[in-house]
N, C-alpha and C positions, 0 to 999 in steps of 0.2 A: 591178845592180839597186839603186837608188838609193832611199834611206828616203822614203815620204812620209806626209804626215797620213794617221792611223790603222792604220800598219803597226805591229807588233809587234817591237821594238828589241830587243834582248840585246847588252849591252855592259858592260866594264870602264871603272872609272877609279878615279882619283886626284883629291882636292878639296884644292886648297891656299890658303893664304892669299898676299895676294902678295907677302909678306917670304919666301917658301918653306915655312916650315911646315904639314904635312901634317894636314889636320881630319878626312876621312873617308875612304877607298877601298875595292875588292871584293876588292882581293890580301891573304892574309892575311899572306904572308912584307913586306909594306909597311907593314902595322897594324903588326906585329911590330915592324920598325925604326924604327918612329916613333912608338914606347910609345901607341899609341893601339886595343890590340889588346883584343877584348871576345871572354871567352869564350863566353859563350849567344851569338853572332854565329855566323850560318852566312856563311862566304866565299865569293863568285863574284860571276860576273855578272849584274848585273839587268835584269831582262826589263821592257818599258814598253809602251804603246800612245803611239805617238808624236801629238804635234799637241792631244791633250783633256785637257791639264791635270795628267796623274800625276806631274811634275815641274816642278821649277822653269822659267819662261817662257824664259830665256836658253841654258838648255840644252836641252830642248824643238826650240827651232828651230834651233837648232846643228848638231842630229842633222839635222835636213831634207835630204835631198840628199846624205847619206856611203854610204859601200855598206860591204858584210862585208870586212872583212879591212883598214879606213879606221882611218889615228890621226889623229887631229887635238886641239889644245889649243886650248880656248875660253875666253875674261875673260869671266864675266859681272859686270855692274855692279849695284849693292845694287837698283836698279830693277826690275832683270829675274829676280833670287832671291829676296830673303826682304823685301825696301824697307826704307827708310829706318826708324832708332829711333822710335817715335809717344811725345811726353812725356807722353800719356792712359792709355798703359797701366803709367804707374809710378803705385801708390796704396799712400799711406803707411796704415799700421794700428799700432795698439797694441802694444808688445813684450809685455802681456801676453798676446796671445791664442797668444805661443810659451809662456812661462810655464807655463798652465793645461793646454798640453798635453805640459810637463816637456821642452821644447826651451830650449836657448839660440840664439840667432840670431845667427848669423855671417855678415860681406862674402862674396859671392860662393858662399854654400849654395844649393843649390837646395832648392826646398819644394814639395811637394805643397797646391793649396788645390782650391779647391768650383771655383774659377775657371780649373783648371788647375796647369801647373807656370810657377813662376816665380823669378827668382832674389832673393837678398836683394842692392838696391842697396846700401842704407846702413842701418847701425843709427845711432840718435842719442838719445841719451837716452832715453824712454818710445818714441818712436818707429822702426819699422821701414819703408823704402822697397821694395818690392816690384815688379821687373821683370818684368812679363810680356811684352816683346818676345821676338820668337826670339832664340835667342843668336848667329844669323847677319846679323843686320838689322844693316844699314849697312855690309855689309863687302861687295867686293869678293873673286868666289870664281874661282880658277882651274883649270879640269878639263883632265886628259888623259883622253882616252876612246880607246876603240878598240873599233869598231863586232865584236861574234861573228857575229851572227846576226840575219836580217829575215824575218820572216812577211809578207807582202804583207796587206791587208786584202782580202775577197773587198769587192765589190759592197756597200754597205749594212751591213758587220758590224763589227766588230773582233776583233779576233786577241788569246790569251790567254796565259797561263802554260802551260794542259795540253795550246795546240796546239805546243809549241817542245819539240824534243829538245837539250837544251841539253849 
């Protein structure tokens, strides 16, 4: 039974960079070894409707065509997950507006603003550079997946969370 647009995907993986370092997975005994383990995190597999966008486009269509019980390792290119750094969305602001709100502004904190979360590029004198790219953009990501489980999509619907015994 081979995935196709609008089935209901259930799968594991593993998100690494391609020096091998491990960014994200569904396995918790993997977070674990690769100190990237969060407790409020529930661990498994995530269910998707495949083909409409609930994930990144490179993986998305990777899944197309794999059946239950399928591993396969995908490259996606910055293109096809998070795209390229945009230089629009660094906007430098006032280090006082951390000031007034009793922050010191540190490289590489991330900050809650009105515009979102983004991180601190640079502090530099009076001034703060503020990144709101994803913090995946421009990277090249490498997923091991291994297809659990496909709901078929009927006719005209899509297939959900509470139709899958996972």
């Amino acid at each position: 039974m081979k995935i196709e647009a609008g089935d209901f995907v259930v799968f594991h993986y593993v998100g690494r960079f391609e020096n091998g370092e491990v960014f994200d997975t569904s396995y918790e005994d993997i977070a674990r070894e690769n100190e990237i383990y969060v407790e409020e995190r529930e661990y498994g597999p995530l269910g998707v409707n495949v083909g409409v966008g609930e994930i990144i486009p490179g993986l998305d269509e990777a899944l197309i065509g794999m059946e239950p019980g399928e591993k396969k390792t995908i490259t996606v290119p910055p293109e096809k997950a998070y795209g390229m750094p945009d230089p629009g969305l660094v906007i430098n602001v006032s280090k006082e507006e951390f000031t007034k709100a009793g922050l010191e502004p540190m490289e590489g904190m991330y900050v809650m603003t009105d515009s979102g979360i983004a991180k601190i590029a640079k502090v530099e004198g009076e001034n703060v550079a503020l990144d709101f790219n994803h913090p995946l953009a421009g990277k090249t990501l490498i997923f091991d997946v291994e297809v659990v489980d496909v709901q078929k999509a009927a006719e005209g619907e899509e297939v959900s969370d509470s139709d899958i015994e996972a």
